[in-house]
C-alpha positions in Angstrom: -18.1 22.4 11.0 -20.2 19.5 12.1 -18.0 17.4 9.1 -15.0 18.5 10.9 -15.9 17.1 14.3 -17.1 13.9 12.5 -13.3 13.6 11.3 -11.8 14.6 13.8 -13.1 12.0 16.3 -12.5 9.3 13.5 -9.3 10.4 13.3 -8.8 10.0 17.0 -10.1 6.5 17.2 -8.3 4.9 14.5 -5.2 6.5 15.9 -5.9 5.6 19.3 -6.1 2.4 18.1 -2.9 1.5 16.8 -3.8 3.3 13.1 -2.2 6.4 11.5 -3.3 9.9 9.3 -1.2 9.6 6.0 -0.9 11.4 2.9 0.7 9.0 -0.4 1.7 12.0 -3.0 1.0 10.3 -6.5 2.2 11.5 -10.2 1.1 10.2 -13.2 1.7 10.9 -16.9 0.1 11.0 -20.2 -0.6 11.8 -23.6 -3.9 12.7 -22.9 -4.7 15.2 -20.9 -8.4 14.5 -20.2 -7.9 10.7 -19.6 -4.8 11.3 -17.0 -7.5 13.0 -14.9 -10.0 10.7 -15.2 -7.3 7.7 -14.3 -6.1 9.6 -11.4 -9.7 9.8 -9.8 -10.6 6.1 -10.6 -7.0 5.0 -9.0 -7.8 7.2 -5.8 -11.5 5.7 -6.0 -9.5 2.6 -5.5 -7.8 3.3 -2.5 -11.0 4.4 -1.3 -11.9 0.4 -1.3 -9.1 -0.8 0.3 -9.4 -3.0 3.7 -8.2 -1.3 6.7 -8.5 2.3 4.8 -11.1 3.8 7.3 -11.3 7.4 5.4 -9.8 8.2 2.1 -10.0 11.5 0.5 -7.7 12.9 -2.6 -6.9 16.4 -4.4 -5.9 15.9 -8.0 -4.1 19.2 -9.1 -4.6 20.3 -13.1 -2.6 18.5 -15.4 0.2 20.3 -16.9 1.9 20.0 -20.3 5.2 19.6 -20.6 6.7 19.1 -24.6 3.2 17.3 -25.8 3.3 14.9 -22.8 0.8 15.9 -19.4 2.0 15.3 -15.9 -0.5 15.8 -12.9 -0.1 15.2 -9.2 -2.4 14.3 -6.6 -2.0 14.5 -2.7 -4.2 11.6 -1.2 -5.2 11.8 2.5 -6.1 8.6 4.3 -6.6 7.4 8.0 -5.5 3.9 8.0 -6.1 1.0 10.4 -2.7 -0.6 11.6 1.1 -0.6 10.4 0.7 -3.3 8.4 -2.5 -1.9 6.3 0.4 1.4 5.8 3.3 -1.0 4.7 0.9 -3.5 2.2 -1.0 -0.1 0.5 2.9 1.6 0.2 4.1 -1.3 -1.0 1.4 -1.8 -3.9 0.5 1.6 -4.8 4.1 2.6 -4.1 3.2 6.7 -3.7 6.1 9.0 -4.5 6.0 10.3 -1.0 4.3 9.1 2.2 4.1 12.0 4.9 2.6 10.5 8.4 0.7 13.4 10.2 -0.1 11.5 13.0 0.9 9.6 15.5 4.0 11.3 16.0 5.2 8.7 18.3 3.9 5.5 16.7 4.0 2.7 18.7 3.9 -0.7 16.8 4.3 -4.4 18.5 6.2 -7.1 17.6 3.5 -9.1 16.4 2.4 -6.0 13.9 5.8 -5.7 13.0 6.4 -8.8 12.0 3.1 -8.6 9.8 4.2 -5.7 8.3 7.5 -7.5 7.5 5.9 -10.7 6.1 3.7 -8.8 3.8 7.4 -6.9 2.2 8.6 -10.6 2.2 5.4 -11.7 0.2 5.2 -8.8 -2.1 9.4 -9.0 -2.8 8.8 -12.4 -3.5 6.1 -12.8 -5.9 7.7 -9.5 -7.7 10.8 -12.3 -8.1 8.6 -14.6 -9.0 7.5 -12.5 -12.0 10.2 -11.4 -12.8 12.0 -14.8 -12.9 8.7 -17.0 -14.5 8.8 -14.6 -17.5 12.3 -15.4 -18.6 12.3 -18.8 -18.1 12.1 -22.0 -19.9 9.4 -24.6 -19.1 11.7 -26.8 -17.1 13.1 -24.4 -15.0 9.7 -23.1 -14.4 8.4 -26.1 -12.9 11.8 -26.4 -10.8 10.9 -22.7 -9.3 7.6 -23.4 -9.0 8.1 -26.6 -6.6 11.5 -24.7 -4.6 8.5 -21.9 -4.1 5.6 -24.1 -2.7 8.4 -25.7 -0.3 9.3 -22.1 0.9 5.7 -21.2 0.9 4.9 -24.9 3.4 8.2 -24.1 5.1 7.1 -20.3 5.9 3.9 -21.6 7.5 5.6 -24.2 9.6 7.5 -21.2 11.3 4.5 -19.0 11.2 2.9 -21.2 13.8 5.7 -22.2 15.5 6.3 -18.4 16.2 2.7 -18.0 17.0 2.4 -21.5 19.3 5.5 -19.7 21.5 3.5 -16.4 22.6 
């Protein structure tokens, strides 16, 4: 009981302070039964670590066979600090479902907005970036590499500007 009301006023902090109770649903699959357990607690131990994850706690159901391969699920619960922290941990852990429990209502600024927006910009673009560095020549490497640093310099110039104006 006394873990209960420990989590529940947690929970009602980082809530009432801009943060939200998630769940990410993750599958993974494997040849191996034993070591698709195993990498399903280590990647939850993981998220565990994460900045702005202020309590992180995950159920990994049994893996299940299916035609020699294993499939398992796992249902990971988290309260999370801000918007932003929610969009950057979707975004790289990229969970087959996201279910908020709370707040209901969410209420998010322009300024977190607009955090949470730069950080899809960021990860889209260095996901391009990959993509696009590993089928390319040398030349047209170094071409994308300078076009990228003058969007990167360009990006900060508005950055401030935005932030000099509020």
């Amino acid at each position: 009981m006394a873990n209960t009301d420990k989590f529940d006023r947690l929970k009602h902090d980082v809530i009432s302070h801009g943060g939200f109770f998630v769940h990410f649903h993750f599958d993974m699959h494997s040849t191996q039964k034993e070591a698709l357990q195993e990498i399903m607690v280590g990647f939850i131990s993981k998220l565990t670590k994460e900045n702005g994850v202020k309590m992180c706690v995950g159920e990994v159901e049994e893996a299940q066979e299916y035609d020699g391969d294993y499939s398992t699920t796992a249902r990971v619960s988290m309260l999370i600090e801000d918007f932003a922290t929610l969009v950057r941990l979707t975004l790289a852990y990229t969970p087959i479902v996201v279910e908020v429990e709370e707040p209901l209502d969410a209420k998010i600024d322009a300024g977190e907005l607009q955090n949470a927006l730069m950080g899809i910009s960021a990860t889209n673009q260095e996901l391009t970036q990959h993509i696009l560095k590993n089928g390319m020549s040398e030349e047209n490497r170094k071409k994308f590499e300078e076009q990228m640093a003058r969007k990167a310099a360009l990006g900060k110039k508005i950055k401030k500007m935005s932030e000099e104006e509020k």
